[in-house]
C-alpha positions in Angstrom: -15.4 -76.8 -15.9 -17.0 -78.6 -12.7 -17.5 -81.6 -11.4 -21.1 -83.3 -10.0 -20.3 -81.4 -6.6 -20.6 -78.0 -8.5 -16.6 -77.6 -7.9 -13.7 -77.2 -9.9 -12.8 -80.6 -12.1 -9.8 -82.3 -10.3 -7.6 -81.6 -13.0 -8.0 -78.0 -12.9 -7.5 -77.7 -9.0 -4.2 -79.3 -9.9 -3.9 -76.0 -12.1 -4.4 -73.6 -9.3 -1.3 -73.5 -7.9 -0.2 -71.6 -11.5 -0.9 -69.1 -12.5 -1.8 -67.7 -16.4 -0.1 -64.0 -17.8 -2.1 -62.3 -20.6 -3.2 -59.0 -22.6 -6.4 -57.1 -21.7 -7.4 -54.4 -24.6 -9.9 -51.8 -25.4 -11.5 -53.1 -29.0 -14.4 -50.3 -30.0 -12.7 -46.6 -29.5 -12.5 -44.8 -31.9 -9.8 -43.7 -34.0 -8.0 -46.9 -35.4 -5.4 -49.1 -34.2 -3.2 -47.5 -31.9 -5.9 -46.2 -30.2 -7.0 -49.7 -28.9 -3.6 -51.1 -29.0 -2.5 -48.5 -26.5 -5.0 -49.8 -23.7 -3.3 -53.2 -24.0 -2.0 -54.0 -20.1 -0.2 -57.2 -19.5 -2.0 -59.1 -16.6 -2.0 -62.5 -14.7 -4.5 -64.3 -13.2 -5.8 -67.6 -11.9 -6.8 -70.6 -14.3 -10.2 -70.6 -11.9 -10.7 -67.1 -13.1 -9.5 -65.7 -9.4 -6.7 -62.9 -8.8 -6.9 -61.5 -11.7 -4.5 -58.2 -11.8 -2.4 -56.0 -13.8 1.7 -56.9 -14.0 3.8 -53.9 -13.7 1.4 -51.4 -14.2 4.1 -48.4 -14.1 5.4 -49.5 -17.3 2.8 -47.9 -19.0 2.4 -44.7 -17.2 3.3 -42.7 -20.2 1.5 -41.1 -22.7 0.5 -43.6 -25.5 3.0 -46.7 -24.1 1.4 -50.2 -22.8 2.4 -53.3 -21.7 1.5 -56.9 -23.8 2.1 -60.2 -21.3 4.6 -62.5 -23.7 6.2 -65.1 -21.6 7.8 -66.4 -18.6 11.0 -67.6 -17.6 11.7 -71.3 -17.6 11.4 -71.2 -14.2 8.1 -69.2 -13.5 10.1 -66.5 -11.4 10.0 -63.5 -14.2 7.3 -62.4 -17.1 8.5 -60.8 -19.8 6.8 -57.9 -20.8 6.7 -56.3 -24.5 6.8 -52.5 -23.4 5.6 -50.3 -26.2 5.3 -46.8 -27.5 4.2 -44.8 -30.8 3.8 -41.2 -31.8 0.4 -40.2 -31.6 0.9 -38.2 -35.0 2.8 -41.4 -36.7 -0.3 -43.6 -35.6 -2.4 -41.3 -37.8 -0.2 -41.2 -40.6 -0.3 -45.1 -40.3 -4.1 -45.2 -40.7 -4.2 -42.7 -43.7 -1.8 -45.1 -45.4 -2.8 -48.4 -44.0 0.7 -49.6 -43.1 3.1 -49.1 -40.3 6.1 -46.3 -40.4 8.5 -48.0 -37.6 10.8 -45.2 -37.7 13.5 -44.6 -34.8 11.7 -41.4 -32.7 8.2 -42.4 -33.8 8.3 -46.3 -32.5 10.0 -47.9 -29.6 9.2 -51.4 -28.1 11.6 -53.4 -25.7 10.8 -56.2 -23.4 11.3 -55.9 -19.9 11.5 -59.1 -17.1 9.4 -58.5 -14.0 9.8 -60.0 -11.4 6.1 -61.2 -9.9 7.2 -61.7 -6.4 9.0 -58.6 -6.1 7.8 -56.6 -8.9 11.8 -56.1 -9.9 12.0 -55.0 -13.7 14.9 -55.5 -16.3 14.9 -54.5 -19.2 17.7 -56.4 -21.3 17.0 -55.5 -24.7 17.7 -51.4 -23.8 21.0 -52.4 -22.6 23.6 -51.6 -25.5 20.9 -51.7 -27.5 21.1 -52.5 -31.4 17.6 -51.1 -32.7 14.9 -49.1 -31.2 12.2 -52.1 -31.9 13.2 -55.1 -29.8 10.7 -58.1 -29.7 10.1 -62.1 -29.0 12.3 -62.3 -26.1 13.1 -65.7 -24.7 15.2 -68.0 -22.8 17.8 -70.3 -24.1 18.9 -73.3 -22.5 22.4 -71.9 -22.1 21.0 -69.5 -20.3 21.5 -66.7 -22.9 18.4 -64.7 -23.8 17.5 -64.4 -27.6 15.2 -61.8 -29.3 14.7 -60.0 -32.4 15.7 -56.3 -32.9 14.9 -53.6 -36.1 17.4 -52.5 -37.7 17.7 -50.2 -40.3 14.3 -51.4 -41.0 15.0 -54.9 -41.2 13.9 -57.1 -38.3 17.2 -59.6 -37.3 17.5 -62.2 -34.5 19.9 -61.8 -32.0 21.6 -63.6 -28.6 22.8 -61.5 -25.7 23.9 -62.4 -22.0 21.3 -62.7 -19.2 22.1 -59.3 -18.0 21.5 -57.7 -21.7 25.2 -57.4 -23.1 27.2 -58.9 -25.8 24.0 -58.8 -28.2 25.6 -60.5 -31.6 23.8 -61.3 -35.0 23.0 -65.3 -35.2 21.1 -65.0 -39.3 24.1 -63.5 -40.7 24.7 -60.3 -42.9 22.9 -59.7 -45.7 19.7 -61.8 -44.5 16.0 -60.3 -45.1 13.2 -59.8 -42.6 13.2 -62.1 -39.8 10.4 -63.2 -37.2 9.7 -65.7 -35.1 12.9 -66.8 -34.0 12.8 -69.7 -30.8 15.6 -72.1 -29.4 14.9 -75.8 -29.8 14.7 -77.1 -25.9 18.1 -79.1 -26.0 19.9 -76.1 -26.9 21.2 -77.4 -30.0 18.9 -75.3 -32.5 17.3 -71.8 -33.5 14.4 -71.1 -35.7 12.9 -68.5 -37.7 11.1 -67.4 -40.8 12.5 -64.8 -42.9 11.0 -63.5 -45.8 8.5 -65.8 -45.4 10.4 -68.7 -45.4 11.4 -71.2 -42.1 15.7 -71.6 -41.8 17.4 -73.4 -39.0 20.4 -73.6 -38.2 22.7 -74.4 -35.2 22.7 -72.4 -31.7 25.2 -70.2 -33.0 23.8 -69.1 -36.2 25.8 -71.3 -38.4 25.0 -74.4 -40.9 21.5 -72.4 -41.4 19.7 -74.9 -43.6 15.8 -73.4 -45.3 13.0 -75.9 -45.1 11.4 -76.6 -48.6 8.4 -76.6 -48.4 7.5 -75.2 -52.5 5.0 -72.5 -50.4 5.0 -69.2 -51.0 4.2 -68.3 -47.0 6.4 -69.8 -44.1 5.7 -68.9 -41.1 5.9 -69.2 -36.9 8.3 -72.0 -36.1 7.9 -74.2 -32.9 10.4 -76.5 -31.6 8.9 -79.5 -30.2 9.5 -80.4 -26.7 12.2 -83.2 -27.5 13.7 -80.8 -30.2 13.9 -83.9 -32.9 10.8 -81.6 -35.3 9.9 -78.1 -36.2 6.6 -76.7 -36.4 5.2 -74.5 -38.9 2.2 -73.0 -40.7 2.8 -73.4 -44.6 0.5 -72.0 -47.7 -0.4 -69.2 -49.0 -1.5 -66.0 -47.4 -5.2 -66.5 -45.8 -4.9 -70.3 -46.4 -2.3 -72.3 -44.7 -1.7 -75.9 -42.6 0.8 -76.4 -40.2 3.7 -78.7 -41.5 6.3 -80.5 -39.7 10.4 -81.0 -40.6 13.0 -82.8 -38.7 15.4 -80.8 -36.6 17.4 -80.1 -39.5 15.0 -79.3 -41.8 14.4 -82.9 -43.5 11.4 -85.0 -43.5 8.8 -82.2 -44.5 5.2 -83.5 -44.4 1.5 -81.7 -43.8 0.4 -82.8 -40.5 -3.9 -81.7 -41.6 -5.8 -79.4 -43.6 -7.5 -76.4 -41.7 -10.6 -76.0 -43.6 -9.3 -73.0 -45.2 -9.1 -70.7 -41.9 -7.4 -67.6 -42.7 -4.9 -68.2 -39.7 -5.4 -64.9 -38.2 -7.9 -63.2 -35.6 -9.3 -60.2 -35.9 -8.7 -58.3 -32.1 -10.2 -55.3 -32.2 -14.1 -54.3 -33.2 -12.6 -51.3 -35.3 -10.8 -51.3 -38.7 -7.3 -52.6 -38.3 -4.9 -52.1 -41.5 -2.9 -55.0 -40.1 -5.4 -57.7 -39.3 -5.3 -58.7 -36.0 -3.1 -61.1 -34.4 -1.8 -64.5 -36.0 -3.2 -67.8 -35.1 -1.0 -70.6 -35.3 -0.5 -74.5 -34.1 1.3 -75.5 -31.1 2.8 -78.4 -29.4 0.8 -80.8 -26.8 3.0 -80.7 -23.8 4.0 -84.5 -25.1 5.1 -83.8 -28.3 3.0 -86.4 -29.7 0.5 -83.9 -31.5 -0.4 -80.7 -32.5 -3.1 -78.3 -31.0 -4.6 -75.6 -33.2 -7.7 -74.0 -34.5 -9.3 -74.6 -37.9 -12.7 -73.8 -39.8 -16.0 -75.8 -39.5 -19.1 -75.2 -40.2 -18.8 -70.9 -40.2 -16.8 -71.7 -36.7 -13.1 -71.4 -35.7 -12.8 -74.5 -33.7 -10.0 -76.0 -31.5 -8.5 -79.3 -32.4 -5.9 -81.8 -31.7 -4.1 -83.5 -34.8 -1.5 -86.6 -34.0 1.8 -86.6 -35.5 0.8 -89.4 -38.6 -2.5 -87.0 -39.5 -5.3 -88.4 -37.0 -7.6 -85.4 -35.7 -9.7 -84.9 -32.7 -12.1 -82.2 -32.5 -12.1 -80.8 -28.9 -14.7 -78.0 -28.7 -18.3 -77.4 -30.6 -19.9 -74.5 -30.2 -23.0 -72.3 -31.7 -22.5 -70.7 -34.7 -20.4 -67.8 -35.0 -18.2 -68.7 -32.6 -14.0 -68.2 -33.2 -11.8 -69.5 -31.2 -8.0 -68.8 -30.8 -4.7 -69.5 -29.7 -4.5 -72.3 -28.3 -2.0 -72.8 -24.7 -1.6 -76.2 -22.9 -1.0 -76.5 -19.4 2.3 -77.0 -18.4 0.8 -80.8 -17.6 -1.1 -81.1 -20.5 -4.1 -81.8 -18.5 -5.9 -78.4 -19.6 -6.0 -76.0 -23.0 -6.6 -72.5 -22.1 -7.7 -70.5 -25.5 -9.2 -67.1 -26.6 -12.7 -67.3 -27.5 -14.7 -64.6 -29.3 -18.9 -65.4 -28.6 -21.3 -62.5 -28.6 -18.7 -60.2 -30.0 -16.6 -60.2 -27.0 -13.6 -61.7 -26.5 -12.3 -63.9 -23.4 -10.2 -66.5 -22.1 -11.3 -70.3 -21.4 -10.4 -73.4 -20.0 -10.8 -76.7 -21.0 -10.7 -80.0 -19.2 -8.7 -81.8 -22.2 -9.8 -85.8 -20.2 -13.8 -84.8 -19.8 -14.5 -81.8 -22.2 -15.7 -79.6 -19.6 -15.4 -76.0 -19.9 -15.2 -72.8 -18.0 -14.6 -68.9 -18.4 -11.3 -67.6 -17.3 -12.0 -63.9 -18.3 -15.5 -62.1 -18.2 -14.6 -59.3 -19.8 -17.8 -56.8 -21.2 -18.8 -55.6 -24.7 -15.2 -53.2 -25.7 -12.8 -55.2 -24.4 -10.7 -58.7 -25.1 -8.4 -61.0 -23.2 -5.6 -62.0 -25.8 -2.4 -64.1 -25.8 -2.3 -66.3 -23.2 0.5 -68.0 -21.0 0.6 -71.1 -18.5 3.4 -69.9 -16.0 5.6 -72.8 -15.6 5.3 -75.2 -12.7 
């Protein structure tokens, strides 16, 4: 992404003064999943590609524990940090029967908030802890933290205090399997999918309304960033669109069809029982459309699709080519997205105004970039 001079486009020097968290893997060694996924390290680097380092590397000094970058605070100060851990003999036993065993003793995962200035850790979800697997920690507006915790094998969604006390339930007793839960922007509204199906409700867990949508498969809500829609893929399994729905759940519609992309990436090189990572649409920073990838032509392509149904296709690349997750500066100016080309997976930027590319990541045969972040500015 350059200009005539050979430099840098002006609207990514305007991104250098950010700075972009993310997960680094191992993808070909042998022996299954957890033997790649416990190389991940959470990172940061420059949008130019400069600076690039490992975040809290002491984290993951263990035996079989590493970090995964999955967030910042609101206002760029802290990264949160998914800290995880599995017994080497449960990892086996998971590959033998091609599912996971999340069992208390053989699994732990928390996430920890570093600080990247002073390299400060927290780690709010092990304080009073309700489960053993705690995940998809993020920041309210009323400055609570929510995040979702197993329990008795049932993933549940949670708010606690800043410091990590006072965790309390927000789905409700009785409720299945829950994932995905966010905080709408004005603080008003939470979001999630449970059993495969989107609910929102109120801040505090209460007037939970489900969003018909007559699909079988619900899945990933995003608040938009004036918190008046939800967004959400919708399908079936290996075939789904993303769909809007008002705030409270009215007003469902199909924003565009995906060409039947199976809404997942594969990120490893070696069998994976779980299928890699999911790949779902996101919010342009001015709420006006929608960002996501979708097949064309053997390719997974990015796009940009409007809020009444008009799409843009913002990339075109040679055959074989898959891109992924999709993350928009924090002035819309530039998409930063996973790319898998010659079998190796890495980070790019795009200039959303001129097209104009560039690699982030130049990471070798073995080895992916994965799950990117803009920190706030």
């Amino acid at each position: 992404m350059s200009d005539q001079s050979g430099g840098p486009s002006r609207d990514l020097r305007l991104a250098l003064g950010t700075w972009i968290g993310y997960t680094a893997l191992r993808t070909n060694l042998p022996g299954g999943r957890h033997a790649n996924v416990r190389t991940m390290r959470a990172r940061v680097v420059r949008p130019d590609g400069n600076g690039d380092r490992e975040l809290a590397g002491h984290l993951a000094s263990s035996p079989d524990t590493w970090t995964q970058f999955a967030g910042w605070s609101p206002d760029g100060t802290r990264a949160v940090v998914g800290v995880g851990w599995q017994d080497p003999e449960n990892a086996k036993w998971e590959e033998a029967h091609r599912t996971f065993r999340m069992d208390r003793g053989r699994w732990r995962y928390d996430c920890a908030l570093v600080d990247v200035v002073r390299g400060t850790v927290h780690v709010p979800t092990a304080v009073e802890p309700v489960g053993h697997y705690n995940s998809g920690l993020h920041f309210r507006p009323d400055g609570k933290l929510g995040f979702t915790s197993l329990v008795d094998g049932v993933s549940k969604p949670f708010v606690m205090d800043a410091d990590g006390r006072n965790k309390r339930l927000v789905s409700g007793d009785g409720t299945g399997f829950t994932y995905g839960y966010s905080a709408s922007p004005d603080g008003k509204w939470i979001a999630y999918h449970e059993d495969y199906q989107v609910w929102v409700a109120r801040a505090d867990g209460s007037g939970r309304r489900r969003i018909e949508t007559g699909n079988p498969f619900n899945f990933a809500p995003v608040w938009s960033p004036d918190s008046g829609h939800v967004l959400f893929s919708s399908g079936v399994r290996g075939r789904s669109n993303p769909f809007v729905a008002k705030s409270d759940g009215t007003r469902v519609r199909r924003l565009t069809d995906l060409g039947g992309y199976q809404g997942w990436i594969l990120f490893l090189d070696v069998d994976d029982f779980h299928e890699g990572s999911s790949d779902v649409p996101v919010w342009a920073v001015d709420g006006g459309s929608v960002l996501h990838s979708a097949q064309t032509a053997g390719n997974g392509e990015m796009f940009r699709t409007t809020l009444d149904g008009r799409t843009e296709r913002l990339t075109s690349t040679p055959r074989g080519t898959l891109h992924y997750h999709p993350t928009p500066s924090p002035d819309g100016r530039v998409l930063v997205f996973g790319s898998k080309r010659g079998g190796v997976r890495n980070l790019f930027a795009l200039d959303l105004a001129s097209g104009r590319e560039r690699a982030i990541t130049r990471l070798s045969e073995g080895s992916a970039a994965m799950w990117a972040h803009w920190r706030p500015v």
